[in-house]
C-alpha positions, 0 to 999 in steps of 0.5 A, a space after each residue: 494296414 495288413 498288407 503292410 505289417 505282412 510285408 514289413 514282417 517279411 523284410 524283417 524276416 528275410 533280412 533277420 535270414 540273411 544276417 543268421 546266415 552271414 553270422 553263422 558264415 563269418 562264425 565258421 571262419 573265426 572258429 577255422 582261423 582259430 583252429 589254424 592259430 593253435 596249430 601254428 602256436 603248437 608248431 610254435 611250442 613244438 619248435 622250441 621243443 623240437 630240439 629236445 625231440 631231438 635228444 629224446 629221439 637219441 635216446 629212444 634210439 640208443 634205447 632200442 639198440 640197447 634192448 636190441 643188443 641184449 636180446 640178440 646177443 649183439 657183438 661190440 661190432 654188430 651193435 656198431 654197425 646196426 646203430 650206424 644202419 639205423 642211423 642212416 634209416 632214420 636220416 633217410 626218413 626225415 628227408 622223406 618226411 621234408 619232401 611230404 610237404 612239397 610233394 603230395 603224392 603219398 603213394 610214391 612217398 610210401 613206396 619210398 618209405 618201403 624202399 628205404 625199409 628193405 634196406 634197411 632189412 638187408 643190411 640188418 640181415 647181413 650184419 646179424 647171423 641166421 638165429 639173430 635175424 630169425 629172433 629180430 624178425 620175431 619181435 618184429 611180428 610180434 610188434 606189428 601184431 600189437 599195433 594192428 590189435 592197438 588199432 582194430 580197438 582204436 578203430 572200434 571205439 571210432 566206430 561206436 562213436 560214428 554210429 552214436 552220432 548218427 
């Protein structure tokens, strides 16, 4: 008899097993497929919004090449050609942007991106005068020197969490 209750206890025990793991597995996949439907539903809503993106990004870019003209003290024609150089800029980096998804190489979509960058640089250079540049270049650095600042408390946070985790 305690053979049998020992041996009915185990393939309760294995099976109860077998299920949990099963339960968990399949939980795993409807929390995966879950999480890839409200990245589909927000690609959805970004979609429909995507258009509005749009004027926000012609906005932000008339933005720029304003402050850009009232700190650099752009001519009428150099406010032109500068807009006309970020206008190629920022259509250069779409298309660079629609290649990430084919190509999955992101060391050569980021030596693209530099290239894209320097000339972007040396058009800029050529349209604005030494003093003009020198004050771009400035505010540049000083940018860059913000956003690593941004990031380096960004990336301390992260680390306080990952430690808190362990």
């Amino acid at each position: 008899m305690k053979k049998q209750l020992f041996s009915l206890a185990l393939i309760l025990g294995l099976a109860g097993s077998f299920a949990g793991n099963s339960f968990a597995a399949d939980f795993g996949k409807g929390k995966d497929k879950d999480r890839r439907e409200l990245r589909q539903d927000g690609r959805k809503d970004g979609d429909k919004d995507h258009k509005k993106g749009r004027r926000d990004d012609a906005q932000h870019q008339q933005q720029r090449l304003d402050r850009m003209a009232k700190e650099l003290d752009l001519s009428k024609k150099q406010q032109e050609k500068v807009a006309k150089i970020f206008q190629d800029q920022q259509q250069q980096m779409q298309a660079l942007r629609g290649q990430q998804q084919a190509s999955a190489d992101r060391s050569q979509r980021m030596a693209q991106a530099k290239q894209i960058h320097e000339r972007t640089d040396k058009q800029l250079k050529d349209v604005l005068n030494k003093k003009q540049y020198a004050q771009f270049e400035a505010k540049r650095q000083e940018r860059m020197k913000q956003m690593q600042q941004r990031r380096g408390q960004h990336d301390g946070r992260r680390g306080d969490f990952k430690q808190g985790r362990s």
